[in-house]
SEFIZA-3560 file (N, C-alpha, C; in Angstrom, 3 decimals):
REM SEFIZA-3560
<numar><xx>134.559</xx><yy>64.934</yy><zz>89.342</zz><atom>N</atom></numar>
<numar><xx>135.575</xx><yy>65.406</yy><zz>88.435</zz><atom>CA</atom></numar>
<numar><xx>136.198</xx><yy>66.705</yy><zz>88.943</zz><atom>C</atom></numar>
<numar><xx>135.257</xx><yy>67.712</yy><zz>89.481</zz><atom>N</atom></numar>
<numar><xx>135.922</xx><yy>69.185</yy><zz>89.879</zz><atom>CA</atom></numar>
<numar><xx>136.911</xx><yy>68.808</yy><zz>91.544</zz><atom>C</atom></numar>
<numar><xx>136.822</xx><yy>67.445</yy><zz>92.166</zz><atom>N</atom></numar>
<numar><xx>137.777</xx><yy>67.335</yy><zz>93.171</zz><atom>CA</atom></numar>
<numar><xx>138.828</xx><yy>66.712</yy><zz>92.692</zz><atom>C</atom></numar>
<numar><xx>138.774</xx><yy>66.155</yy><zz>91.998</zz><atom>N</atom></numar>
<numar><xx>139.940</xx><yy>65.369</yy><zz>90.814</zz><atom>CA</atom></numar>
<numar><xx>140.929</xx><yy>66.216</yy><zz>90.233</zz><atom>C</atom></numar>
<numar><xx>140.590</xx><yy>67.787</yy><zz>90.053</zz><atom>N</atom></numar>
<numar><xx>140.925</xx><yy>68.389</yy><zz>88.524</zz><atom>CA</atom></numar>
<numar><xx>141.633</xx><yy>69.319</yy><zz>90.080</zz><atom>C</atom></numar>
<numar><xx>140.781</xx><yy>70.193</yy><zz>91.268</zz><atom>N</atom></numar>
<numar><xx>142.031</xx><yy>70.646</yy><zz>91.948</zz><atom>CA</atom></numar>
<numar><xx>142.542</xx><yy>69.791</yy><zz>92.717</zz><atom>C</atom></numar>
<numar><xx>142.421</xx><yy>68.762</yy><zz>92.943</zz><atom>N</atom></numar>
<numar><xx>143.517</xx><yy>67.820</yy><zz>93.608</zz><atom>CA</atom></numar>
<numar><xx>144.918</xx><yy>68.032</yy><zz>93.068</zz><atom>C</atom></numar>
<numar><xx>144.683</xx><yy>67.379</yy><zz>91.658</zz><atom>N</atom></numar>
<numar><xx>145.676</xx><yy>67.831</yy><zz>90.561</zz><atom>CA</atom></numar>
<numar><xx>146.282</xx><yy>69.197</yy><zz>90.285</zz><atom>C</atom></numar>
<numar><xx>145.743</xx><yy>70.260</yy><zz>91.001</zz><atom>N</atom></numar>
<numar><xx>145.708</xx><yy>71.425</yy><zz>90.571</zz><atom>CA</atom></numar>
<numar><xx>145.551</xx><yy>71.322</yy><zz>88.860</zz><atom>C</atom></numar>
<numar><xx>144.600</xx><yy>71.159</yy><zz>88.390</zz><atom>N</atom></numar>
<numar><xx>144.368</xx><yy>71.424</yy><zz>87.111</zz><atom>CA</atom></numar>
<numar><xx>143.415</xx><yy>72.664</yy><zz>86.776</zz><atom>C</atom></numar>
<numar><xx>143.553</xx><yy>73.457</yy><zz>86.280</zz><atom>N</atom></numar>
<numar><xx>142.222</xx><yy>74.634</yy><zz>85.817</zz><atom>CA</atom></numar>
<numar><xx>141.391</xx><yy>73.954</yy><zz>84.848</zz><atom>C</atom></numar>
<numar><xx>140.253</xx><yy>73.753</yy><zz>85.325</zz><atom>N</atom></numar>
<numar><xx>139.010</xx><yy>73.097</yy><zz>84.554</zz><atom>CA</atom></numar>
<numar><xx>137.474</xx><yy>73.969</yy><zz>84.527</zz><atom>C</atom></numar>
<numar><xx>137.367</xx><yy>74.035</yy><zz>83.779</zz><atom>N</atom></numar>
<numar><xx>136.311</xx><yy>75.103</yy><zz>83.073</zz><atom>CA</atom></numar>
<numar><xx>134.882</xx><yy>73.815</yy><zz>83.185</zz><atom>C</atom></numar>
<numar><xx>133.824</xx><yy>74.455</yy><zz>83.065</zz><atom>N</atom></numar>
<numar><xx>132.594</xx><yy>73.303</yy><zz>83.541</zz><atom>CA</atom></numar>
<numar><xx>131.470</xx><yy>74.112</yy><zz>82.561</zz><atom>C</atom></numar>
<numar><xx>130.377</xx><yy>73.238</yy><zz>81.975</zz><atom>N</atom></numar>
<numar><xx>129.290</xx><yy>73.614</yy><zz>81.420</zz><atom>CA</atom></numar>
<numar><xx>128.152</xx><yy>73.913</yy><zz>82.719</zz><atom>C</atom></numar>
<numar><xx>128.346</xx><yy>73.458</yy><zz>83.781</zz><atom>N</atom></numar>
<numar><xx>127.205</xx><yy>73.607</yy><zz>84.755</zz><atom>CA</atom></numar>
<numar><xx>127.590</xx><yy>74.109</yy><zz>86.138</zz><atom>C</atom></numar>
<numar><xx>127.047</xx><yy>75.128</yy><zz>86.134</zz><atom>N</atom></numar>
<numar><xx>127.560</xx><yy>75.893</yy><zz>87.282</zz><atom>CA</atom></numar>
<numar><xx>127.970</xx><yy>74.910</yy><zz>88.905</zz><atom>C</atom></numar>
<numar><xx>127.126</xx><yy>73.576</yy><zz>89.135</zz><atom>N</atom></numar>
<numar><xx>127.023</xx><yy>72.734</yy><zz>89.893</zz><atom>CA</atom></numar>
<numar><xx>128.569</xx><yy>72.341</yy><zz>90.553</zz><atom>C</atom></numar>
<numar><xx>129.203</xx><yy>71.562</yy><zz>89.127</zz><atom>N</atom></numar>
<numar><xx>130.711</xx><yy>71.977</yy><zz>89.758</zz><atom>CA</atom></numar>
<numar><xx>131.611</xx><yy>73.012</yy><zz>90.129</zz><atom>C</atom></numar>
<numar><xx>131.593</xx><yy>73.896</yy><zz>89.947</zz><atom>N</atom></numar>
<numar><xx>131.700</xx><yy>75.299</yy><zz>90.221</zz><atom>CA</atom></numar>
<numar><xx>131.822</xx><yy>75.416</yy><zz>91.747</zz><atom>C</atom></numar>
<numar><xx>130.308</xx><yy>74.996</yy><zz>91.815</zz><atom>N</atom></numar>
<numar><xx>130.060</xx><yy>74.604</yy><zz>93.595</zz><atom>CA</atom></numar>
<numar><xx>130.844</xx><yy>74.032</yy><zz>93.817</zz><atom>C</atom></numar>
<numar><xx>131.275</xx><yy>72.604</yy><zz>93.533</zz><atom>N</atom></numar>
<numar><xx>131.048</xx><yy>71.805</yy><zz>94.146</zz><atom>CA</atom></numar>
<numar><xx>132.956</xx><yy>71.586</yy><zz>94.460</zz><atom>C</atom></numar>
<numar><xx>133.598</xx><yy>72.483</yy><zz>93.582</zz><atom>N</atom></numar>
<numar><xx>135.154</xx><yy>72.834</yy><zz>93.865</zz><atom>CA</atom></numar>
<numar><xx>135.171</xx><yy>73.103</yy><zz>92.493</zz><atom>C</atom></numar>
<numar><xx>135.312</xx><yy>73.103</yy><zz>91.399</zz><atom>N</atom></numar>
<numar><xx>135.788</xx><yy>73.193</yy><zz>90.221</zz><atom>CA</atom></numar>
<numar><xx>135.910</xx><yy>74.497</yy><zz>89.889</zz><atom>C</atom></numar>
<numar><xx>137.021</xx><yy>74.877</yy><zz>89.262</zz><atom>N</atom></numar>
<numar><xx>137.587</xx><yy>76.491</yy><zz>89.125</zz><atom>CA</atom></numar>
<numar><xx>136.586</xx><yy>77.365</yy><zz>88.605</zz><atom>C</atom></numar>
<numar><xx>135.861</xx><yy>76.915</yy><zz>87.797</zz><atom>N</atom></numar>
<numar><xx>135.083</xx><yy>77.958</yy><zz>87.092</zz><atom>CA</atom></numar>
<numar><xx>133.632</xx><yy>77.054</yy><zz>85.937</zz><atom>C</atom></numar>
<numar><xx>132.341</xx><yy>77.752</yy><zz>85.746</zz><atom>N</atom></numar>
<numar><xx>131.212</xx><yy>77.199</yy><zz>84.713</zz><atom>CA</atom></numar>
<numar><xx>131.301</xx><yy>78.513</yy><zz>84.187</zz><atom>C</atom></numar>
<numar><xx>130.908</xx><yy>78.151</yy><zz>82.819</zz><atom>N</atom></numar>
<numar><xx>129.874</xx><yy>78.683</yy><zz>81.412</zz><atom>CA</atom></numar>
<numar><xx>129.183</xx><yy>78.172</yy><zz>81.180</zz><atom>C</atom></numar>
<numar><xx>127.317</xx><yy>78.151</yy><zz>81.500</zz><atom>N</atom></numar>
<numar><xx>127.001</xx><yy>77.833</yy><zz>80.623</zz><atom>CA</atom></numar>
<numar><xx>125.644</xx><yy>78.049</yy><zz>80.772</zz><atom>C</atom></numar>
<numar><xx>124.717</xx><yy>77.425</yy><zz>79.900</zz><atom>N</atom></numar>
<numar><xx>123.491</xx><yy>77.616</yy><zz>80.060</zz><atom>CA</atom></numar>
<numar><xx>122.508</xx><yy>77.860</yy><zz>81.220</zz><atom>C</atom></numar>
<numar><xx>121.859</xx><yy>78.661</yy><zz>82.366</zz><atom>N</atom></numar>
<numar><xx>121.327</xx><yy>78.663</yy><zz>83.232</zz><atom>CA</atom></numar>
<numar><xx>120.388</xx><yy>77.397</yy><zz>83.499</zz><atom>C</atom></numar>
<numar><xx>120.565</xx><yy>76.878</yy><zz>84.339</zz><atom>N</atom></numar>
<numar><xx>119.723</xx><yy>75.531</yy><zz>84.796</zz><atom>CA</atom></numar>
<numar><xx>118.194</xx><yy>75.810</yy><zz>85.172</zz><atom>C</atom></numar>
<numar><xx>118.090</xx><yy>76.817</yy><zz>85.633</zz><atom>N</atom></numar>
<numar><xx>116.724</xx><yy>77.598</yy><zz>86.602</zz><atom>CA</atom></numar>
<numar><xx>116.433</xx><yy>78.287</yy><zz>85.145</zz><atom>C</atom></numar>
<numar><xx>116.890</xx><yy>79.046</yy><zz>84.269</zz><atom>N</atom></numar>
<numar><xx>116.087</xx><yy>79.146</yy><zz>83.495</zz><atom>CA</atom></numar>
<numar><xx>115.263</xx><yy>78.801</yy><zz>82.204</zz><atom>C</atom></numar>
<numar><xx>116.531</xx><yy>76.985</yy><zz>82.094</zz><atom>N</atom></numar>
<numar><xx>115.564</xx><yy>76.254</yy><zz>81.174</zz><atom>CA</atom></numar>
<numar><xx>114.457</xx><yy>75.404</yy><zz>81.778</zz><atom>C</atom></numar>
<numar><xx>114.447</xx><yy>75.166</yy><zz>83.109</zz><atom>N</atom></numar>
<numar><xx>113.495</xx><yy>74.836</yy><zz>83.606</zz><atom>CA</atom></numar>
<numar><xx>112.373</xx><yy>75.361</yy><zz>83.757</zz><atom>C</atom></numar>
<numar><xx>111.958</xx><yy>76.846</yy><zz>83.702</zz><atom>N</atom></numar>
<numar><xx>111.079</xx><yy>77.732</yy><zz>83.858</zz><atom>CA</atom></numar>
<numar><xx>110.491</xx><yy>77.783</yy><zz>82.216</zz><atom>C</atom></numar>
<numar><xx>111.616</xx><yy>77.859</yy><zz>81.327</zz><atom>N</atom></numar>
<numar><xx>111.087</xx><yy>76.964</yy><zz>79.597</zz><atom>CA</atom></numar>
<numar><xx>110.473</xx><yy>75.811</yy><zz>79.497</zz><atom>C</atom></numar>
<numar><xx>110.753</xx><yy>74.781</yy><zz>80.649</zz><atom>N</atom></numar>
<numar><xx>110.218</xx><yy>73.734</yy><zz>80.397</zz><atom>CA</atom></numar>
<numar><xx>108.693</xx><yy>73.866</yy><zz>81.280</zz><atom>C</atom></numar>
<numar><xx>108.500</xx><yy>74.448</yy><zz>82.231</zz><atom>N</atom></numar>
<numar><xx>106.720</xx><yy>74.804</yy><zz>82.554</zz><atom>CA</atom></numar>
<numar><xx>105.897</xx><yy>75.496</yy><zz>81.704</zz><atom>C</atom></numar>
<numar><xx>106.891</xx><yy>76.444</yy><zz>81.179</zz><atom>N</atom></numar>
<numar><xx>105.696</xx><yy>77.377</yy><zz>80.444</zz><atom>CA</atom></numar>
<numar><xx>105.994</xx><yy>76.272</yy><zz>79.267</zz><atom>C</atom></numar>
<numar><xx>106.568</xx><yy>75.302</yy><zz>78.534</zz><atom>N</atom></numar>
<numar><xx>105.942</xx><yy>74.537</yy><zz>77.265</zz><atom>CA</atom></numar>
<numar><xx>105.340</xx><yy>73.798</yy><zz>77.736</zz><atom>C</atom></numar>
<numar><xx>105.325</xx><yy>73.366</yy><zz>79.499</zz><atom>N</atom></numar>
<numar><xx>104.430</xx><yy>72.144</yy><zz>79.948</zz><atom>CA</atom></numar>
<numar><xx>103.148</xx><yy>73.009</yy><zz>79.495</zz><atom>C</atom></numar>
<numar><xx>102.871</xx><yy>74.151</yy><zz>80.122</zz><atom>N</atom></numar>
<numar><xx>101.672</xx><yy>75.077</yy><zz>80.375</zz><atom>CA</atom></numar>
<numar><xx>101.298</xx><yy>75.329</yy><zz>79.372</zz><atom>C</atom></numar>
<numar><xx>102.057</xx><yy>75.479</yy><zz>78.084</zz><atom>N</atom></numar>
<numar><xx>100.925</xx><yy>75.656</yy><zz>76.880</zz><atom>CA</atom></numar>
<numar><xx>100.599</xx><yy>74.679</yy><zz>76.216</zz><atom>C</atom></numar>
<numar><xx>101.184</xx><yy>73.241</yy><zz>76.047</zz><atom>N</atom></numar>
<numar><xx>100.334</xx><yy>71.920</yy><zz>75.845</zz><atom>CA</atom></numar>
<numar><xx>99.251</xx><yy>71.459</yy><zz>76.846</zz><atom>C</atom></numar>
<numar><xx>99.324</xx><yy>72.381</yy><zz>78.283</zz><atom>N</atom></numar>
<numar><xx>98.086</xx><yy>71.672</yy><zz>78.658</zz><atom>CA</atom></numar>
<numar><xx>96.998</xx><yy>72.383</yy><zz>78.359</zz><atom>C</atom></numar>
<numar><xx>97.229</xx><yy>73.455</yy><zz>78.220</zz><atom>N</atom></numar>
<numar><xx>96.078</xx><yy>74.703</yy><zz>77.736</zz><atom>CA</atom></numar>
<numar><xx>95.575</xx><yy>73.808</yy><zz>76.109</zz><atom>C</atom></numar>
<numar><xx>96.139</xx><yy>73.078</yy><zz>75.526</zz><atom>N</atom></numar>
<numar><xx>95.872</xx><yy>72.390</yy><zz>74.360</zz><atom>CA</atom></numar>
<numar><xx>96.675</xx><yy>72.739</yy><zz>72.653</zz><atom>C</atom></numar>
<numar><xx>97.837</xx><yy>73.270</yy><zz>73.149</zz><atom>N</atom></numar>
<numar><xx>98.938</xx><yy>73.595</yy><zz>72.196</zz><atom>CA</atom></numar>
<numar><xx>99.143</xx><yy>72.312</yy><zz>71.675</zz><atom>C</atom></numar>
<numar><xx>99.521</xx><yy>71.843</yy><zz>71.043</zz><atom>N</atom></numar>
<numar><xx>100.161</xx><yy>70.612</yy><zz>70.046</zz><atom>CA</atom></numar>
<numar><xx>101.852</xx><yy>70.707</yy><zz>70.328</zz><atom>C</atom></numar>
<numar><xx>102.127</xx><yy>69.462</yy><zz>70.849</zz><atom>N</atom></numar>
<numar><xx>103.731</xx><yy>70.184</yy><zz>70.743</zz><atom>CA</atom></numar>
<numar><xx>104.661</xx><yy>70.171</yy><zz>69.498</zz><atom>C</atom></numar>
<numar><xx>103.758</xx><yy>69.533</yy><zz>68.424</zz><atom>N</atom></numar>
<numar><xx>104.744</xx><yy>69.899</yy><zz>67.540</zz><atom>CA</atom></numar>
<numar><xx>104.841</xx><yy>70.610</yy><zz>66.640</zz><atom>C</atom></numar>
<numar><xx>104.096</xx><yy>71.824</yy><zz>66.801</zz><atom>N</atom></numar>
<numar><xx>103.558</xx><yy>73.116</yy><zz>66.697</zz><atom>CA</atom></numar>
<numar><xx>104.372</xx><yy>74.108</yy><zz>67.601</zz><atom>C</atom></numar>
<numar><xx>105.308</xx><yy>73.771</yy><zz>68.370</zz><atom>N</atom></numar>
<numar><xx>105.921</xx><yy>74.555</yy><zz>69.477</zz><atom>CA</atom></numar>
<numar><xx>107.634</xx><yy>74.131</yy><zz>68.758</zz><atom>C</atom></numar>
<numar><xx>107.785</xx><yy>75.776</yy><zz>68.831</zz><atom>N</atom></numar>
<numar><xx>108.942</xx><yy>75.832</yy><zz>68.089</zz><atom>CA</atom></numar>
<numar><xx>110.071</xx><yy>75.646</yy><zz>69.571</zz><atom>C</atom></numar>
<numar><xx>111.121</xx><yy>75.270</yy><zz>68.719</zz><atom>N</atom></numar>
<numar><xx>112.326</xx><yy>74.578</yy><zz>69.273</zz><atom>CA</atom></numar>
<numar><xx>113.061</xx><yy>75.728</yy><zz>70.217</zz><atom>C</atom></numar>
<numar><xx>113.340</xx><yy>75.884</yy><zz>71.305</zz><atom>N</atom></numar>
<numar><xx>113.820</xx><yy>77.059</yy><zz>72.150</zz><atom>CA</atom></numar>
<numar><xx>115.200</xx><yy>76.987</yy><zz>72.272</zz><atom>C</atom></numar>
<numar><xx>116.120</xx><yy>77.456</yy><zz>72.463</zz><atom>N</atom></numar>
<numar><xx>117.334</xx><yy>77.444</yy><zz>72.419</zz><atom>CA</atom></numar>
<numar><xx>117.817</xx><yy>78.613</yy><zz>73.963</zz><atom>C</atom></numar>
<numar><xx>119.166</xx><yy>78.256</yy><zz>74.955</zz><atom>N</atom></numar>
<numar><xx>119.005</xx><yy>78.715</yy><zz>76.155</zz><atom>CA</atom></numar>
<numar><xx>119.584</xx><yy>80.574</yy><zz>75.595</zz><atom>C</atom></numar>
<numar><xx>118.923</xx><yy>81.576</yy><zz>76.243</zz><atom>N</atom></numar>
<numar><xx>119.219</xx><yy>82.745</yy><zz>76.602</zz><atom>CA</atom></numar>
<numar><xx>120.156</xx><yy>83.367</yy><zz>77.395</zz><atom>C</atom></numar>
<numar><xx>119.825</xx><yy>82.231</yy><zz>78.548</zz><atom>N</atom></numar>
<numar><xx>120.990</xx><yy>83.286</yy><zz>79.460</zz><atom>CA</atom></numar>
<numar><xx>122.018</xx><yy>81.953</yy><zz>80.534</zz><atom>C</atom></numar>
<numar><xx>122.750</xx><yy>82.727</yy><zz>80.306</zz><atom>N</atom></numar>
<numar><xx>124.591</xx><yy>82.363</yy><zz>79.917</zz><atom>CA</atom></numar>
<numar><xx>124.736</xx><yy>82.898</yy><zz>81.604</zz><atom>C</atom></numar>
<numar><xx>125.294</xx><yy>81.929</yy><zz>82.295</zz><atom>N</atom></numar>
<numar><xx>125.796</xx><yy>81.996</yy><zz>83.512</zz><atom>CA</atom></numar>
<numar><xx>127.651</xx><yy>81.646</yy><zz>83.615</zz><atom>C</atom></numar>
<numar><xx>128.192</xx><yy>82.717</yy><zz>84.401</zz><atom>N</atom></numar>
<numar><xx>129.606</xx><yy>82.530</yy><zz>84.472</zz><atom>CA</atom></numar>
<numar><xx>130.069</xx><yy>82.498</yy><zz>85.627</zz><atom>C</atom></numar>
<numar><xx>130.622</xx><yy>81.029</yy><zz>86.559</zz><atom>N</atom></numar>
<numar><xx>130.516</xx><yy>81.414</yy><zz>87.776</zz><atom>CA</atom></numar>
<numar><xx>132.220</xx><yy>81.196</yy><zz>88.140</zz><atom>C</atom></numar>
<numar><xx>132.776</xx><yy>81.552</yy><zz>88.895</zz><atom>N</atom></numar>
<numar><xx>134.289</xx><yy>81.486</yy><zz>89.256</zz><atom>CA</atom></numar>
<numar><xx>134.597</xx><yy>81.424</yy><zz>90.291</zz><atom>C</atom></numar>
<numar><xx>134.846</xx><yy>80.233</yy><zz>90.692</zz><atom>N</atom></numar>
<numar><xx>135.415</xx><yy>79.656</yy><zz>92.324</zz><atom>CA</atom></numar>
<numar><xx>136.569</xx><yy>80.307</yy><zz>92.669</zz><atom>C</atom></numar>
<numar><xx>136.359</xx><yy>81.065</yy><zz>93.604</zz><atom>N</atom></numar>
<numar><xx>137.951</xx><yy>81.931</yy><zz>93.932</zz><atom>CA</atom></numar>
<numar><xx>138.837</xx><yy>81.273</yy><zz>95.006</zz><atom>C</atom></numar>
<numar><xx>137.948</xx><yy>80.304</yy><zz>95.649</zz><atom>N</atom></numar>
<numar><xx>138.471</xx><yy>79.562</yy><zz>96.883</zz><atom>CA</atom></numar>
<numar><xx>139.541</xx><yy>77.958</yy><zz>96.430</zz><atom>C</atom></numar>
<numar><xx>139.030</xx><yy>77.636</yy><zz>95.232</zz><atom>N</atom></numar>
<numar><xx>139.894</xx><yy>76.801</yy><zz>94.022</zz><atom>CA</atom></numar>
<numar><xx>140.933</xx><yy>77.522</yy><zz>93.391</zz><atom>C</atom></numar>
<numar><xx>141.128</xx><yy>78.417</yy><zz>92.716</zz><atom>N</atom></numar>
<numar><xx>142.052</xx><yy>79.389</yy><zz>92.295</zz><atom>CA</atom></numar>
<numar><xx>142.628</xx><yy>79.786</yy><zz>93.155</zz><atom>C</atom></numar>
<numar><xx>142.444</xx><yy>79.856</yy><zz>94.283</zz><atom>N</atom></numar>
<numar><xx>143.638</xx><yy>80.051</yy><zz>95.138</zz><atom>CA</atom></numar>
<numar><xx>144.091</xx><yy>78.938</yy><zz>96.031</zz><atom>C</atom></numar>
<numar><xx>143.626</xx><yy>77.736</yy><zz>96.243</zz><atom>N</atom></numar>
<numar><xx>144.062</xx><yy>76.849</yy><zz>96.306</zz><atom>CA</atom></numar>
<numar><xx>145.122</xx><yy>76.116</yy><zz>95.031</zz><atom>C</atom></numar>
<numar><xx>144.989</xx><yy>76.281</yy><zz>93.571</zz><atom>N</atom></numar>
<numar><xx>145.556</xx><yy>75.534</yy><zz>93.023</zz><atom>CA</atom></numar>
<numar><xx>147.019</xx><yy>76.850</yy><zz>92.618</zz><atom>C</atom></numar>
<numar><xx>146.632</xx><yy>77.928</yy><zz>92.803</zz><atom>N</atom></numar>
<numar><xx>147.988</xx><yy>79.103</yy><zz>93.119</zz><atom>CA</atom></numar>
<numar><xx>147.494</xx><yy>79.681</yy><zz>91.812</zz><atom>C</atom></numar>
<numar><xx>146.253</xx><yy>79.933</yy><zz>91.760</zz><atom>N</atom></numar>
<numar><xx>145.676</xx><yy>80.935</yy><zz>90.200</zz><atom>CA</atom></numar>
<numar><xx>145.638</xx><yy>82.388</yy><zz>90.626</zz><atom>C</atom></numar>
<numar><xx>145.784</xx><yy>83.344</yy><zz>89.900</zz><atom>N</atom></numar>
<numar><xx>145.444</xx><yy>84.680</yy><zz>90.037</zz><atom>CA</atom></numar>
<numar><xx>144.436</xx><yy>84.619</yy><zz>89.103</zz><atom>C</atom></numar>
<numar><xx>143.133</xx><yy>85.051</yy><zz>89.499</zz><atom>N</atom></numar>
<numar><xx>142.219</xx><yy>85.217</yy><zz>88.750</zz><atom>CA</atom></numar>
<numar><xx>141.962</xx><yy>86.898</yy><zz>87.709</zz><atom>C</atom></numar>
<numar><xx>142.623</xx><yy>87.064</yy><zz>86.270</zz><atom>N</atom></numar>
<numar><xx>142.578</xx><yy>88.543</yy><zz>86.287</zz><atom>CA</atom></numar>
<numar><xx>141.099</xx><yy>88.830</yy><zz>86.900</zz><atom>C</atom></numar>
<numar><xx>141.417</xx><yy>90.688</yy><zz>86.599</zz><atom>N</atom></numar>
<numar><xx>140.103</xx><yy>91.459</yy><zz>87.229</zz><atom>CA</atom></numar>
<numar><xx>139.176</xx><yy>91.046</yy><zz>85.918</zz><atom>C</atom></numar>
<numar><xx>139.390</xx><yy>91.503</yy><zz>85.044</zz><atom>N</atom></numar>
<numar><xx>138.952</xx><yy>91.178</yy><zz>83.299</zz><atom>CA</atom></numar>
<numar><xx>137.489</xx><yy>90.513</yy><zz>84.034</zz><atom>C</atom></numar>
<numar><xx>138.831</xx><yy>89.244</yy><zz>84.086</zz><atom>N</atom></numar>
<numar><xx>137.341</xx><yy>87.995</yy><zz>84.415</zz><atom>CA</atom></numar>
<numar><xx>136.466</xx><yy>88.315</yy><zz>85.630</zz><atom>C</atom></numar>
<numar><xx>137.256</xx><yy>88.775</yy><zz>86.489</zz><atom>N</atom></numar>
<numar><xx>136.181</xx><yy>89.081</yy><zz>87.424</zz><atom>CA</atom></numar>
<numar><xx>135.278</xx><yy>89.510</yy><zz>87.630</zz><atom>C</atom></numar>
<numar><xx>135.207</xx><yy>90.624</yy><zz>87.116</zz><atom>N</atom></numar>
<numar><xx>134.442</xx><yy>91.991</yy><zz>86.591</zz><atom>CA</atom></numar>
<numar><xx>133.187</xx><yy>90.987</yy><zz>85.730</zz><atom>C</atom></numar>
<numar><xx>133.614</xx><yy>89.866</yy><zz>84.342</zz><atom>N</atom></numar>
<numar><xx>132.784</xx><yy>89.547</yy><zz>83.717</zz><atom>CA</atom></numar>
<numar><xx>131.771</xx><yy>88.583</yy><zz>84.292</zz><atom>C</atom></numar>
<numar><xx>132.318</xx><yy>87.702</yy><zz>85.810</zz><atom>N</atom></numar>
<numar><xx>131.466</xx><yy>86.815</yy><zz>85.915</zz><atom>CA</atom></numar>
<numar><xx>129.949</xx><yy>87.273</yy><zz>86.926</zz><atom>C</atom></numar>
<numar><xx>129.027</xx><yy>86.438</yy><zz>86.708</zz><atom>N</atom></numar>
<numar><xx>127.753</xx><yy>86.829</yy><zz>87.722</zz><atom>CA</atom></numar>
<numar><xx>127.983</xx><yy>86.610</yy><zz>88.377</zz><atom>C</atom></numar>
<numar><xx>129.360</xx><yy>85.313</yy><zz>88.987</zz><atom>N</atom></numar>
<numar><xx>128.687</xx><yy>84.866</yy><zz>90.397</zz><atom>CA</atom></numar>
<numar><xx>130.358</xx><yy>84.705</yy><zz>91.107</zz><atom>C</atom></numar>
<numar><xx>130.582</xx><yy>84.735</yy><zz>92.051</zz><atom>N</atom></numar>
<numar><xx>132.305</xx><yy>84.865</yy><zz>92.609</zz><atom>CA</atom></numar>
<numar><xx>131.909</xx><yy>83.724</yy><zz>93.972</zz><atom>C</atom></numar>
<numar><xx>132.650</xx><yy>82.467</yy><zz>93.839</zz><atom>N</atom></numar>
<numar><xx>132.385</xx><yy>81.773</yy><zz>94.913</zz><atom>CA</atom></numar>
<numar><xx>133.466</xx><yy>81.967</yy><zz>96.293</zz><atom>C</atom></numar>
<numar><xx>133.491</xx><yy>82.631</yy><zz>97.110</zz><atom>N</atom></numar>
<numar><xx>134.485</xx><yy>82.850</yy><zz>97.816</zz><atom>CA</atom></numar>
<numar><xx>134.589</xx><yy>81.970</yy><zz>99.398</zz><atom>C</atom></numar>
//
């Protein structure tokens, strides 16, 4: 979809940083690496003998914003500073 969207030159926003990579202008969203590290430590406390349904429901923390600059300037975007400044990660 993210070679589809700048083919088109379309600005397309992504939940997973993956397209981001993979050409797509820009992700928000939930960190991948750190719901996975949620999902060992709930592996790790049902094996210790937690009950899982005794294990309250987790919801993601941290918020990844990544912005392909090499897409944005392929599809003729000026990326403001604003955003720049706000994202973690600048794919250049």
């Amino acid at each position: 979809m993210a070679t589809l969207a700048a083919r088109h030159a379309i600005p397309a926003t992504y939940a997973v940083r993956d397209y981001a990579e993979a050409g797509g202008l820009m992700s928000y969203g939930a960190s991948l690496s750190d719901a996975l590290r949620q999902t060992g430590v709930y592996a790790g406390r049902i094996l210790k003998g937690e009950k899982p349904a005794d294990l309250p429901v987790l919801q993601p923390t941290k918020f990844e914003f990544v912005i392909n600059l090499q897409t944005a300037k392929a599809i003729g975007l000026t990326v403001p500073d604003k955003l720049l400044v706000a994202a973690d990660e600048l794919i250049e």
